[in-house]
C-alpha positions in Angstrom: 13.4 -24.9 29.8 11.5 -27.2 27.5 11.6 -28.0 23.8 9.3 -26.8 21.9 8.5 -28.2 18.7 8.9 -26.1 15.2 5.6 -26.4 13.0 6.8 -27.9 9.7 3.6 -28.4 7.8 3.8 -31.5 5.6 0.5 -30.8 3.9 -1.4 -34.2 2.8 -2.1 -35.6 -0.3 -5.2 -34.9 -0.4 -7.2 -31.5 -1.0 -8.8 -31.9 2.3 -5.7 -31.7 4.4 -4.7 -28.7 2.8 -5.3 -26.9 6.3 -3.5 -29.1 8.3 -2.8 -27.8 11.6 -5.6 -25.0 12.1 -9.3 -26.2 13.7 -12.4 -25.7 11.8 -13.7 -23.2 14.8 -10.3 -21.0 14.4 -10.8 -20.1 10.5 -11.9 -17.1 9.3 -13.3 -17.0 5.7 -13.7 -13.1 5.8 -9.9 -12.4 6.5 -10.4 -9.5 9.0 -7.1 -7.6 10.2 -4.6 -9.7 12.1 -2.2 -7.6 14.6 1.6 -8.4 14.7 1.9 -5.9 17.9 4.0 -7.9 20.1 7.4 -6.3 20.6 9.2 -3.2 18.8 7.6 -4.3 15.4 3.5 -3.4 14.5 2.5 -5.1 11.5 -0.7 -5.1 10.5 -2.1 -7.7 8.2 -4.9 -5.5 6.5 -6.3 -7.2 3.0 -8.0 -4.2 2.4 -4.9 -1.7 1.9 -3.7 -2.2 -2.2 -4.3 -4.6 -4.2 -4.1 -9.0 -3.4 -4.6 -10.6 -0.4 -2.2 -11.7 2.9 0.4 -13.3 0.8 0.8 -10.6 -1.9 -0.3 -7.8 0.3 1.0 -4.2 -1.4 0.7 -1.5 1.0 2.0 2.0 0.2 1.0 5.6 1.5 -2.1 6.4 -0.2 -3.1 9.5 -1.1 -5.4 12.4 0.5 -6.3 12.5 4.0 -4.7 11.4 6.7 -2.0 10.3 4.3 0.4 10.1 7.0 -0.8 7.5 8.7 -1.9 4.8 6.1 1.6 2.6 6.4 1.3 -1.0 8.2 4.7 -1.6 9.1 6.1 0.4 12.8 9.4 0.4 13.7 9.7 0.7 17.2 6.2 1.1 17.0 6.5 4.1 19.5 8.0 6.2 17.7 6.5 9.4 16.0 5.8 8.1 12.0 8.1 5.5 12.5 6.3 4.1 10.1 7.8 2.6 7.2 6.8 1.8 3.3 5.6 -1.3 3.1 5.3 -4.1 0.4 5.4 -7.3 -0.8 5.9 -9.0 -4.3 6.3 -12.8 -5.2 6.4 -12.8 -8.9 5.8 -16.5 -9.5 8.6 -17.2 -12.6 8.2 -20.8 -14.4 10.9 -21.8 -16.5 9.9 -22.0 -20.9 8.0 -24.8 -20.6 5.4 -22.2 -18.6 1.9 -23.8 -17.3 -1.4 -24.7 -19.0 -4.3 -23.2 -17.1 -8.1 -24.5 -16.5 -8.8 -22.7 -20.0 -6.1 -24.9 -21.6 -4.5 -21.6 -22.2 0.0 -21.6 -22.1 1.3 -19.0 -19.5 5.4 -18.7 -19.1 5.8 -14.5 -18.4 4.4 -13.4 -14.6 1.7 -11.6 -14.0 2.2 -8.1 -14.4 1.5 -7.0 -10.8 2.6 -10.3 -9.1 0.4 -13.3 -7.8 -2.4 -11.5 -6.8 -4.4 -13.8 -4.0 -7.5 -14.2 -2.8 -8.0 -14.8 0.6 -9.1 -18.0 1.8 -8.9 -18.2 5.5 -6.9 -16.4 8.5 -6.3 -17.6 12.1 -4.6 -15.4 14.7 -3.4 -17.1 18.0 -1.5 -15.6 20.8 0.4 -17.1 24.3 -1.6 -14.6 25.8 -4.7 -12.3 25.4 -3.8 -8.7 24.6 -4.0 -6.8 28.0 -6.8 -4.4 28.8 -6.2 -0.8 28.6 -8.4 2.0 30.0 -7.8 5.6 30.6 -10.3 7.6 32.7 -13.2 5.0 32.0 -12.7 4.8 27.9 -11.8 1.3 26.8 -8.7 1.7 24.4 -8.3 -2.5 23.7 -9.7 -3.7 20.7 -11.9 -6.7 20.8 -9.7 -9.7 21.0 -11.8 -12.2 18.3 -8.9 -15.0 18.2 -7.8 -17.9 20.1 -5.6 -17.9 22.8 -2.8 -21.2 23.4 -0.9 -20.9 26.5 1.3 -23.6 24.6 2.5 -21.6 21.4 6.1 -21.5 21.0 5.9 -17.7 20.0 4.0 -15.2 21.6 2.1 -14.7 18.7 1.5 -16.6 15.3 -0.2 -15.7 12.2 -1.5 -18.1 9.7 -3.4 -17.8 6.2 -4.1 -19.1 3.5 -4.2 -17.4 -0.1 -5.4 -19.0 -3.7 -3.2 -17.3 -6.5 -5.5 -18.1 -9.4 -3.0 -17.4 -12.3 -1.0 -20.1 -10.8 -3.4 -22.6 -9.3 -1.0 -22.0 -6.4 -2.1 -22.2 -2.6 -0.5 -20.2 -0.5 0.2 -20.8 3.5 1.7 -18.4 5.3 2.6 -17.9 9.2 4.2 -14.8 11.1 6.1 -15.5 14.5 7.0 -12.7 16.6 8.2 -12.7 20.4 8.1 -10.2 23.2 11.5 -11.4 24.6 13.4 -8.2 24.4 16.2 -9.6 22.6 14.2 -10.9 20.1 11.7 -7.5 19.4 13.1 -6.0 16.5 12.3 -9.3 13.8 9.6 -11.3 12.7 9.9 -14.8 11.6 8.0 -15.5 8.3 7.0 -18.7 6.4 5.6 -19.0 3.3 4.7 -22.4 1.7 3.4 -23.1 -1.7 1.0 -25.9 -3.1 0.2 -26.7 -6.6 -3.1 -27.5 -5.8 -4.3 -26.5 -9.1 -7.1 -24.1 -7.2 -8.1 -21.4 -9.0 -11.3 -20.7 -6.3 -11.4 -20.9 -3.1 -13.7 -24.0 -1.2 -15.9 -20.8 -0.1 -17.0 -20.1 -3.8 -17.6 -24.5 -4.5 -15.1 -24.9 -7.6 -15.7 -27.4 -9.9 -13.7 -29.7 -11.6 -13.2 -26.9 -14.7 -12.1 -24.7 -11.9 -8.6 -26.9 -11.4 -5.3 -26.7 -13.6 -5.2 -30.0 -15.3 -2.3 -32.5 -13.9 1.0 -31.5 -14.9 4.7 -30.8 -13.7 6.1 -27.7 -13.2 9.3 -25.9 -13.0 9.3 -23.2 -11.0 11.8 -19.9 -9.3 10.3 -18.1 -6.2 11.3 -14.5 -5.9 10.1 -12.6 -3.0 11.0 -8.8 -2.0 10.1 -7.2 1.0 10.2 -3.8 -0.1 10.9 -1.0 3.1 11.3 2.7 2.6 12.3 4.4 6.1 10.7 6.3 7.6 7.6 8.5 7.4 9.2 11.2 9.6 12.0 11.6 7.6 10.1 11.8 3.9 8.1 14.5 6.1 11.1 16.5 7.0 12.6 16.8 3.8 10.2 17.0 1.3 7.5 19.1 4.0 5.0 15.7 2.8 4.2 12.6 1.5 4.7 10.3 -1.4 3.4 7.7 -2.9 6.6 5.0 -2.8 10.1 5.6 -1.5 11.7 8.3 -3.6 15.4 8.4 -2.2 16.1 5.1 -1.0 18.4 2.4 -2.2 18.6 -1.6 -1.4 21.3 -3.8 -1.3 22.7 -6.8 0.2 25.6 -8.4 2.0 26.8 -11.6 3.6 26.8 -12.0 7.2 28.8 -15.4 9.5 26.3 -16.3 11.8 28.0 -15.7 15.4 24.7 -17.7 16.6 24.2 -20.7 14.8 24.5 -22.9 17.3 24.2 -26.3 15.2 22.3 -25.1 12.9 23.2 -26.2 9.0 23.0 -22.4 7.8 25.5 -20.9 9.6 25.8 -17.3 7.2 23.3 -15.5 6.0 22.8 -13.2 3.1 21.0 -10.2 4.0 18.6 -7.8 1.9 18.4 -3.9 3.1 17.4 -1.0 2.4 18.6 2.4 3.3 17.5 6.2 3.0 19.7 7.9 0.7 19.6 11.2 -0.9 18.5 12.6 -4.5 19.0 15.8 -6.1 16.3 18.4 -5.8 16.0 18.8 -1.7 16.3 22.7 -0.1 19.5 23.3 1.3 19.9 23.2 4.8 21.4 25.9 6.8 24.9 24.5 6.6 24.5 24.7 3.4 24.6 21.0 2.3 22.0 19.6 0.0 22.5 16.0 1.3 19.8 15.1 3.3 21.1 10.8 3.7 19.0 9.7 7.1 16.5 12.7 6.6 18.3 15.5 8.9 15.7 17.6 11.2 15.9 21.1 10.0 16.2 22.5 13.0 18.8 20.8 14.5 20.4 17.8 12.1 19.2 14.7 13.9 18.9 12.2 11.9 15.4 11.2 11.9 15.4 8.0 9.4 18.4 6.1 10.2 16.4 2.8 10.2 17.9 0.1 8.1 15.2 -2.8 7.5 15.5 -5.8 5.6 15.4 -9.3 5.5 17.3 -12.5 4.9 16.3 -16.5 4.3 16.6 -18.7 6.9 15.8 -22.2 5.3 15.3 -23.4 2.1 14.6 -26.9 0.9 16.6 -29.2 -1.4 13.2 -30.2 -3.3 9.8 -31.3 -2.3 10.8 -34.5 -1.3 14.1 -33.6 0.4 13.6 -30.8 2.8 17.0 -30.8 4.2 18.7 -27.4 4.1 19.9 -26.3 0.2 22.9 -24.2 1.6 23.1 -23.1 -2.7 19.9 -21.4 -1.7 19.1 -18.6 -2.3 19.5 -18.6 -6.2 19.7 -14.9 -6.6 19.2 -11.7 -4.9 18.8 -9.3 -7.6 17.2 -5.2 -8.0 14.6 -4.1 -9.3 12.2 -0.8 -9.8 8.6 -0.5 -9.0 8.1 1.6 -11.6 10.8 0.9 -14.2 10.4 -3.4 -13.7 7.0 -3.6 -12.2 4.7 -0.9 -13.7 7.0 -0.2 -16.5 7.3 -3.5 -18.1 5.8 -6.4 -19.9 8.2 -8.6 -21.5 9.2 -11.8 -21.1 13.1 -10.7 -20.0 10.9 -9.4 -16.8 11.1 -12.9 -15.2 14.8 -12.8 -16.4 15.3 -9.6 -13.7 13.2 -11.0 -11.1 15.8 -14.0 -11.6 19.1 -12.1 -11.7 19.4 -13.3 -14.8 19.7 -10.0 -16.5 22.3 -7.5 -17.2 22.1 -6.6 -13.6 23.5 -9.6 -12.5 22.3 -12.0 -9.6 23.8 -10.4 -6.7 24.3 -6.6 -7.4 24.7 -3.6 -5.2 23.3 -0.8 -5.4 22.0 0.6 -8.0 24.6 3.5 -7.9 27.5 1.3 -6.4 27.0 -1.0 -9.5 26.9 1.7 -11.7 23.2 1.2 -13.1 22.0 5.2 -12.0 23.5 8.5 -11.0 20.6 8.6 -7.9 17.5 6.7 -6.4 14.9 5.6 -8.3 11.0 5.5 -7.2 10.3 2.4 -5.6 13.2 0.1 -5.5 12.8 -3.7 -4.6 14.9 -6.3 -3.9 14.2 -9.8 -3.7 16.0 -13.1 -2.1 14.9 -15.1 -5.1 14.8 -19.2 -4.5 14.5 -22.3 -6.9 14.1 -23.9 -8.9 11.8 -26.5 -7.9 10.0 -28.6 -9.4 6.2 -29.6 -8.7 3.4 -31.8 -9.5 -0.1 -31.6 -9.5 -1.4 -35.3 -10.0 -5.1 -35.3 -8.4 -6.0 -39.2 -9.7 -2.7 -40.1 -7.2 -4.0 -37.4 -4.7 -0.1 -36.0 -5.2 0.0 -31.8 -4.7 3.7 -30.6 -4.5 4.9 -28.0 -2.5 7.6 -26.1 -1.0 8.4 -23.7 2.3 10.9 -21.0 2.4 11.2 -19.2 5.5 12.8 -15.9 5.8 13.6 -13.2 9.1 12.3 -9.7 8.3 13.8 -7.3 10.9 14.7 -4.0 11.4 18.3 -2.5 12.7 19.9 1.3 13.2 22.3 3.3 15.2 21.1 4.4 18.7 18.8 7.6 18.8 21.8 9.0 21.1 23.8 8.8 18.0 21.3 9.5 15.4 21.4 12.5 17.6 25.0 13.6 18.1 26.1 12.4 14.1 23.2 14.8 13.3 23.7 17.7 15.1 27.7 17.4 14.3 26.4 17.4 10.5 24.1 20.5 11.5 27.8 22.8 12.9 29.7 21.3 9.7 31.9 19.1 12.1 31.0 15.9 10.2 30.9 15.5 6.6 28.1 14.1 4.2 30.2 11.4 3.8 30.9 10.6 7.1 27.2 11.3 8.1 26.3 8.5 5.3 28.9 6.2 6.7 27.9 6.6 10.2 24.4 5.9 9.4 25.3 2.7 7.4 26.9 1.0 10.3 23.5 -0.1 11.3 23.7 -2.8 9.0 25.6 -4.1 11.7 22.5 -4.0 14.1 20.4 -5.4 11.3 22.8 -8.1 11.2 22.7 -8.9 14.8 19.1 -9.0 15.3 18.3 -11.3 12.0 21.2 -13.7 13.5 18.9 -14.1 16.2 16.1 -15.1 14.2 18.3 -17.5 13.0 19.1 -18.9 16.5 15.5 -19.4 17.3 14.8 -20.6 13.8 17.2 -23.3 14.6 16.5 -24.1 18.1 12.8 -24.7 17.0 11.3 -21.4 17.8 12.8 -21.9 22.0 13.1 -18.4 22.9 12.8 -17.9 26.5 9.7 -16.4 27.5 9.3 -12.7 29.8 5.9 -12.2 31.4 3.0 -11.3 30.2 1.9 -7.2 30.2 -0.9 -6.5 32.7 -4.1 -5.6 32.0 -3.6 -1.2 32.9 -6.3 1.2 34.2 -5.1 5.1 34.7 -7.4 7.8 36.0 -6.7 11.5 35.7 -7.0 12.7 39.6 -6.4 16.0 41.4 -3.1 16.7 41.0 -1.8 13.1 40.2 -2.9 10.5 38.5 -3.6 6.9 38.9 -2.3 3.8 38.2 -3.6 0.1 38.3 -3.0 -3.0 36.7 -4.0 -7.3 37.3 -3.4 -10.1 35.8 -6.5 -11.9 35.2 -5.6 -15.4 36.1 -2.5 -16.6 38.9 -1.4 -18.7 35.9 -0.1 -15.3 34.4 2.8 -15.2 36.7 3.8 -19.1 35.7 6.4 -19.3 33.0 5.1 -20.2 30.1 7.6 -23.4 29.4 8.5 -24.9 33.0 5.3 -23.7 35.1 7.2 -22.4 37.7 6.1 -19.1 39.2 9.3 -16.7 38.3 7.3 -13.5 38.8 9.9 -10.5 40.4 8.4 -7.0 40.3 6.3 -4.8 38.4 7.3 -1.7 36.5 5.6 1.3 36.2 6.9 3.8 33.4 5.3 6.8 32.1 6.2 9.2 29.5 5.4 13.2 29.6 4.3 15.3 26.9 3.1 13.6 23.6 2.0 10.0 23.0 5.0 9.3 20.7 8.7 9.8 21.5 10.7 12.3 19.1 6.9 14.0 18.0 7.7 17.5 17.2 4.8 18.4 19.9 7.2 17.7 22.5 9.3 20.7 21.2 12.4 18.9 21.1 12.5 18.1 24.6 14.1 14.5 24.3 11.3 13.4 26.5 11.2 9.9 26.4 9.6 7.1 28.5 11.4 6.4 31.9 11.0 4.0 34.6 9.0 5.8 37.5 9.0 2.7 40.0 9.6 -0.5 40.5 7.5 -2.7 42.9 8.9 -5.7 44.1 5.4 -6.3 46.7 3.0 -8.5 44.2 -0.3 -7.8 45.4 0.8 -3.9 45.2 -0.8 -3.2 41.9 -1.2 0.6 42.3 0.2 3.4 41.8 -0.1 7.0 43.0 1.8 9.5 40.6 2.2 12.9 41.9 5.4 14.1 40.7 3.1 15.7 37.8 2.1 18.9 37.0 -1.7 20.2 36.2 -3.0 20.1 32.7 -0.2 18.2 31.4 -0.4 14.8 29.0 1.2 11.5 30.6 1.5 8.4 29.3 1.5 5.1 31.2 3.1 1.5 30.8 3.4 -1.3 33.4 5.2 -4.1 32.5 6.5 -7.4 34.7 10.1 -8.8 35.3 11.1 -12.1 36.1 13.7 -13.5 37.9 15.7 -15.4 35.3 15.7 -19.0 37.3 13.9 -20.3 34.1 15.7 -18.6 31.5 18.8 -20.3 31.6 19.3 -21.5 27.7 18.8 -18.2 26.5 21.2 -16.1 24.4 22.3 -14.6 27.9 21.7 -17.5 30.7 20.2 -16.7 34.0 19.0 -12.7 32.6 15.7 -11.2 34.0 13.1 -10.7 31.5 10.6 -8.1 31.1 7.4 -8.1 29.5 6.8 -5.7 26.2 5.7 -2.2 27.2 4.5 -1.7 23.9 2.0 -4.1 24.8 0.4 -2.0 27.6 1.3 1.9 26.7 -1.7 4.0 27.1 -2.9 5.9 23.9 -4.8 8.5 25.4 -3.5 10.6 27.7 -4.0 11.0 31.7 -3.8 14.6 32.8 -4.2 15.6 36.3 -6.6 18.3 37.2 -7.3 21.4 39.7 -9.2 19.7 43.0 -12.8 20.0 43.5 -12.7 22.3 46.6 -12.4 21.7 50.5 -15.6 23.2 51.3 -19.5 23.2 50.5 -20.3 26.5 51.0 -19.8 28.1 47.5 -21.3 25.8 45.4 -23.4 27.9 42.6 -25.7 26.7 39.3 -25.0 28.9 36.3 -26.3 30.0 34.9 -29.3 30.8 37.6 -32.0 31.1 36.4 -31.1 29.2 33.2 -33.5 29.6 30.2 -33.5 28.7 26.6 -31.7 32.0 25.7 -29.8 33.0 29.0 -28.0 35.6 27.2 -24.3 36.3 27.8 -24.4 33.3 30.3 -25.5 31.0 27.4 -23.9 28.6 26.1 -23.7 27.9 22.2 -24.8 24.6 20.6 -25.7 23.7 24.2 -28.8 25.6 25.0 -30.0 23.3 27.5 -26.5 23.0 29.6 -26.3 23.9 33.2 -23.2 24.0 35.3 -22.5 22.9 38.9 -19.5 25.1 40.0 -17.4 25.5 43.3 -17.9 21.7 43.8 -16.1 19.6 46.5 -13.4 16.9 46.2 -15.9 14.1 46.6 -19.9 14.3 46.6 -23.1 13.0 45.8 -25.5 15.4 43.7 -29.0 15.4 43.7 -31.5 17.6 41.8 -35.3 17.5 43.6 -38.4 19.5 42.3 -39.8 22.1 44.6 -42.2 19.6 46.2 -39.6 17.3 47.2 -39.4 14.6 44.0 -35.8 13.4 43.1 -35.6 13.4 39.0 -31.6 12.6 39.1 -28.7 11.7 41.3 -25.0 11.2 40.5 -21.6 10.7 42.5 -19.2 13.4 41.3 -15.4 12.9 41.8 -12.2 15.2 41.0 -12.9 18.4 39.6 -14.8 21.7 41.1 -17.5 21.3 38.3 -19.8 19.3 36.5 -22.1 19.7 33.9 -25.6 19.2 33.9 -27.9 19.0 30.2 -31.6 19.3 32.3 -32.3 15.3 31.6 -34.1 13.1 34.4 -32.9 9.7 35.3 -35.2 8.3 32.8 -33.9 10.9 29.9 -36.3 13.1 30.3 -35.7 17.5 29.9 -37.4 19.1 32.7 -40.0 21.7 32.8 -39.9 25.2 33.8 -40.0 25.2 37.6 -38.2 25.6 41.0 -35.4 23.1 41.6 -33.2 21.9 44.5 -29.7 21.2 44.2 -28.7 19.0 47.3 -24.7 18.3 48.1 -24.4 15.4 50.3 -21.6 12.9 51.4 -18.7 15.8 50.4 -15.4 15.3 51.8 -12.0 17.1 50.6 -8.9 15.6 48.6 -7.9 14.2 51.6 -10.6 12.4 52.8 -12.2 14.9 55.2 -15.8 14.9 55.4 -17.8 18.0 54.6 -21.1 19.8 55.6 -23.7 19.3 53.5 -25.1 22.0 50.8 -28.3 22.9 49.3 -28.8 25.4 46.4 -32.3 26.5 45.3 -32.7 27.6 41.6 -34.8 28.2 38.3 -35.5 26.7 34.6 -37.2 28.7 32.5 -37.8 26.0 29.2 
C-alpha cells in the first residue's frame, strides 16, 4: 500500500499564505454545516448552535421543542439518542505580561466565555461522494456542495478557519475521520494557531487599526472536549432533558501505547468522562437509588455506558522546533461550567484552566480527589499545552504559530454486557458497586481505539482503505420489498491507494421495526440490524426481500467487502474490509403492502357519483378526492369524458387503490359530467396479463 503524506501546514510568512493548502474555488465564507458522518461517529459542525464559531463551537441541549434532538455529537450514530453533550472551550491563557490589543488596551485574564471566533472560511472534502439514498421515490441524500479528492488520505477532512478577535489569533482547524472499521469510533483533530494580529476577517477589509500591534507573546493552550453520555440515559432517569450534564464526572489516566509503532509518543494520557450518579433520582424497583450508566426502568440495561474522551497526539517543542515535546501536555486539570466558567471572573480563573490551582494539574475526579460529595453541572476537563511563545512582527512578515493535535473518540462495554450487568443489577445479583465497576472498564475500549488514532497519527494518516457504500434505492412492493444499489463510476471498486480492483461481494442488511436500534418503539425486542445476504455476483445489484411481513417498517443498508490483497500493512494484515453501513442506512422506512388484485373485474370509483358533499362517502379536508379501488397488480389508468377526450393517464403499480383529486393533465378540476375510467395493460403480481376494464361514472362539481 502507498504512503501517504500527513498535512503539516507550515503557514507563510506572509498574511496571504495564511490559507495555505485549500483552493480559492473550495472556500466558503458563509460557513454552512460540514458533516463528520463517516463511520460510528456523526459530528456535525453547525456555527449556528451556541455561541462562537468552528473552533470554539458550544453546543448543549437547548431548550423547548424537539429538545431531544438538538445534540451534534452521535455515538454509534445508530443508536436511539445516542447522542451525546457536546462542547468545546479553549480559554486562551497568556502569562502576566498579558497582550496589548489594537485599542492599545493591556489584557492578561481570558475571556469570560472562551475565544469566541468568527468564522472565516470552511472547506469539506471527502475520498468519496456521499452515496445516494432513496426510499419509494423520496430522495433522503442531502445535496453534496463540497469537493470530492479520490487522493485524500482520510475518507473525509474538515478544515476552517476562525479569527478570535480578543486575541488577534487565527485559528485553523481540520477533522480526519475514516470508514475503516477499526478505525470508526475516533476522530483525528488538529488545531493550529497564528498570531496574526487579525481582529476581522479579509471578508469585512480590516485596516491597519484593525491589527494587534507587533509584539511577543507568552502563551498556555487549554482545550476541553466536554461529553456528557448519553441522551437516552438523562431521558430514563430524570423522565427529560437538561441543559448540561448533571451527573457526570471526568477524569484522566495514562495509557502505554501497544501501537506505536516508531512513533516518538509511545503513552498517552487520556481525558474521559463518565455517567455517574447524584442524589435526588426515584428509586428503582430493586430498590437502589443508584442509577451509574442510566439503568432502563423496566429491565436494568444499562443504557449510557458510553465513555468518550480524548487524548493529545503531538505537541511541538516551540514554533520553530516542531519535533515532538514528550513534557507535553502541561496539565490536565477540572473544571465546572457553571462554578469556573459562568461562575467566575478573576484572574486565578486562568490559574484553574492551568492546573495551577488548588486542584492541582493532574486531578481525578472531583469526588476521588475529594473536591465534592457528588457531580456537579457541567464538568470540563481540559489537556492543557504550553507555554509557547509567539511573535507577530508584520514589517519582517514573521506571524508565529503552533499545532496541537488531539484523538477524540469514544469507547464502552458491549451492548451484550450493558445488557446482562443491567439486568443482574435489576434481580439484585450485582451490586452498585460492581455495576459502577463493570461499566468503567470501558476505559479500556476508549484506550484501545484512541491508540489507534495514534497509529495512524504516526504512520501519516495510512489507514487501509474499505470500499466505498453504494449509492441504495428500496421500494415498498407487494409483500416484499426492494432492493438496489450502483456505484456510479468502475473506479469505485479500485482501491483507493494501489488502484487495483479488490472488490469481493456486496452486503445487504436490513433492520426490522424502528429506524434506531435499542428505541423503545421496538418494545424491547433486541431487534438489531443483521446481515440478510451476501452476493459474491458483481453485476447482481438487487435484491428481492420477502421474508417480511405486511405493514411492517424495514430498514435497509448495503455495504461492499473487499478481499484484503491490498490491505496488507494494516493493524491486522491481509483482513477483508467492509465499507461503513452507516453511510448507506435508509431513514425512512420500506414497508411492504397488500397486492393490487389478480383480476379486473371489480374495479369500482367511490364514491360514485362523487359530488362536492357526497355525504357519508365524503371525505374531510379532501372534498374533491376520488378513489380507484379493487385495482390490479400492474395497470395503466385512464379517465376519458363521455365523448371520448383523454384528460389524464397514469401507470399504477402495487397496491389495490389509488387516489384520484379530479385534476387534468394540465392541472385542471373537471366539470360536472359523465366520465370513463379505462383499465388497460393489467397483469397480476406475477406477471400475468389481464383483461381489460372500463368503469363508467359521475361528478357532480
Amino acid at each position: 500500500m502507498s504512503r501517504r503524506c500527513r498535512y503539516l501546514p507550515v503557514w507563510g510568512m506572509s498574511l496571504l499564505l495564511l490559507m495555505h493548502g485549500v483552493g480559492l474555488a473550495q472556500r466558503n465564507y458563509n460557513g454552512p454545516p460540514m458533516f463528520i458522518d463517516v463511520n460510528a461517529i456523526n459530528l456535525e459542525m453547525k456555527k449556528l448552535n451556541g455561541e462562537g464559531q468552528f473552533t470554539s463551537q458550544y453546543s448543549w441541549m437547548l431548550t423547548g421543542s424537539d429538545a431531544q434532538n438538538t445534540e451534534l455529537f452521535y455515538w454509534p450514530q445508530d443508536q436511539w439518542h445516542s447522542q451525546m453533550l457536546y462542547q468545546i472551550f479553549h480559554p486562551v491563557c497568556l502569562d502576566d505580561s498579558g497582550t496589548v490589543d489594537q485599542l492599545g488596551q493591556h489584557k492578561i485574564i481570558p475571556t469570560p466565555f472562551t475565544s469566541v471566533g468568527r468564522n472565516d472560511y470552511s472547506w469539506e472534502v471527502r475520498r468519496h461522494r456521499p452515496p445516494f439514498i432513496v426510499v419509494d421515490g423520496t430522495p433522503l441524500t442531502r445535496e453534496y456542495r463540497w469537493e470530492t479528492d479520490p487522493n485524500l488520505s482520510s475518507d473525509i477532512k474538515a478544515v476552517w478557519e476562525d479569527i478570535l478577535p480578543f486575541w488577534g489569533i487565527r485559528t485553523r482547524g481540520e477533522i480526519y475521520a475514516f470508514s475503516n472499521p477499526n478505525h470508526s469510533d475516533y476522530l483525528i483533530y488538529k488545531l493550529t494557531f497564528k498570531f496574526t494580529g487579525e481582529t476581522k476577517r479579509p471578508i469585512e477589509n480590516p485596516i491597519d487599526i484593525d491589527f494587534f500591534p507587533d509584539q511577543k507573546i507568552r502563551l498556555w493552550w487549554p482545550l476541553s472536549f466536554s461529553f456528557g453520555p448519553t441522551k437516552a440515559g438523562e431521558y430514563e432517569v430524570q423522565r427529560g432533558f437538561s441543559f448540561e450534564g448533571e451527573d457526570d464526572l471526568d477524569s484522566w489516566f495514562a495509557y502505554p501505547s501497544r501501537l506505536a509503532g516508531g512513533g516518538v509518543r509511545d503513552s498517552l494520557k487520556i481525558a474521559y468522562y463518565w455517567d455517574a450518579t447524584k442524589s435526588g433520582a426515584t428509586a428503582y424497583p430493586n430498590g437502589s437509588t443508584d442509577h451509574t450508566g442510566d439503568p432502563d426502568r423496566t429491565n436494568g440495561r444499562l443504557v449510557a455506558p458510553q465513555i468518550p474522551g480524548f487524548a493529545l497526539l503531538h505537541a511541538p517543542k516551540s514554533v520553530t522546533d516542531q519535533s515532538e515535546d514528550l513534557s507535553q501536555p502541561f496539565s490536565m486539570p477540572h473544571a465546572g461550567i457553571v462554578a469556573d466558567l459562568w461562575g467566575r471572573r478573576d484572574f486565578g480563573l486562568r490559574d484553574t484552566y492551568l492546573g495551577l490551582d488548588s486542584r492541582g494539574k493532574f486531578p481525578l475526579d472531583i469526588i476521588s480527589a475529594g473536591f465534592s460529595t457528588s457531580p456537579e453541572k457541567g464538568p470540563m476537563r481540559f489537556i492543557t499545552v504550553g507555554p509557547y511563545e509567539l511573535t507577530r512582527n508584520a514589517a519582517a512578515a514573521r506571524y508565529d504559530s503552533i499545532t496541537v493535535v488531539y484523538a477524540i473518540g469514544v469507547g464502552s462495554i458491549s451492548d451484550a454486557k450493558a445488557d446482562s450487568i443491567g439486568r443482574g443489577w435489576f434481580k439484585g445479583d450485582i451490586s452498585d458497586q460492581q455495576k459502577r465497576d463493570y461499566m468503567l472498564t470501558g476505559r479500556d475500549s476508549l484506550a484501545r481505539t484512541l491508540d489507534r488514532a495514534l497509529w495512524a497519527w504516526n504512520r501519516n494518516l495510512n489507514v487501509p482503505d474499505p470500499p466505498p457504500a453504494p449509492d441504495l434505492t428500496v421500494t415498498s412492493d407487494a409483500d416484499q420489498n426492494v432492493v438496489e444499489w450502483s456505484y456510479p463510476d468502475p473506479s469505485w471498486f479500485k482501491d483507493p491507494d494501489t488502484g487495483v480492483d479488490d472488490w469481493q461481494a456486496w452486503r445487504v442488511y436490513r433492520k426490522k421495526g424502528a429506524a434506531y436500534v435499542l428505541d423503545p418503539q421496538d418494545r424491547y425486542t433486541g431487534e438489531d440490524w443483521q446481515m440478510i445476504a451476501e452476493i459474491t455476483e458483481r453485476s447482481t445489484q438487487r435484491y428481492v426481500d420477502t421474508e417480511v411481513t405486511r405493514g411492517v417498517s424495514y430498514y435497509y443498508a448495503v455495504t461492499a467487502l473487499d478481499n484484503g490483497t491490498q490491505n496488507t500493512d494494516g493493524l491486522f494484515p491481509g483482513q477483508r474490509l467492509e465499507s461503513s453501513r452507516y453511510a448507506n442506512r435508509t431513514g425512512l422506512p420500506a414497508i411492504p403492502f397488500k397486492a393490487g388484485l389478480a383480476t379486473t373485474d371489480k374495479v369500482l370509483v367511490v364514491p360514485n357519483p362523487a359530488t362536492l358533499n357526497a355525504g357519508s362517502l365524503g371525505f374531510p379536508g379532501a372534498e374533491s378526492r376520488i378513489l380507484f379501488v379493487n385495482l390490479p397488480y400492474k395497470c395503466k389508468l385512464s379517465v376519458f369524458t363521455e365523448t371520448g377526450d383523454r384528460i389524464t393517464s397514469f401507470d399504477h403499480f402495487g397496491t389495490d387503490q389509488v387516489v384520484w383529486d379530479q385534476r387534468t393533465d394540465s392541472n385542471q378540476y373537471i366539470v360536472s359530467g359523465i366520465y370513463l375510467l379505462t383499465v388497460t395493460e393489467a397483469r397480476d403480481v406475477k406477471g400475468n396479463a389481464l383483461p381489460d376494464q372500463y368503469v363508467k361514472f359521475i361528478v357532480v362539481r
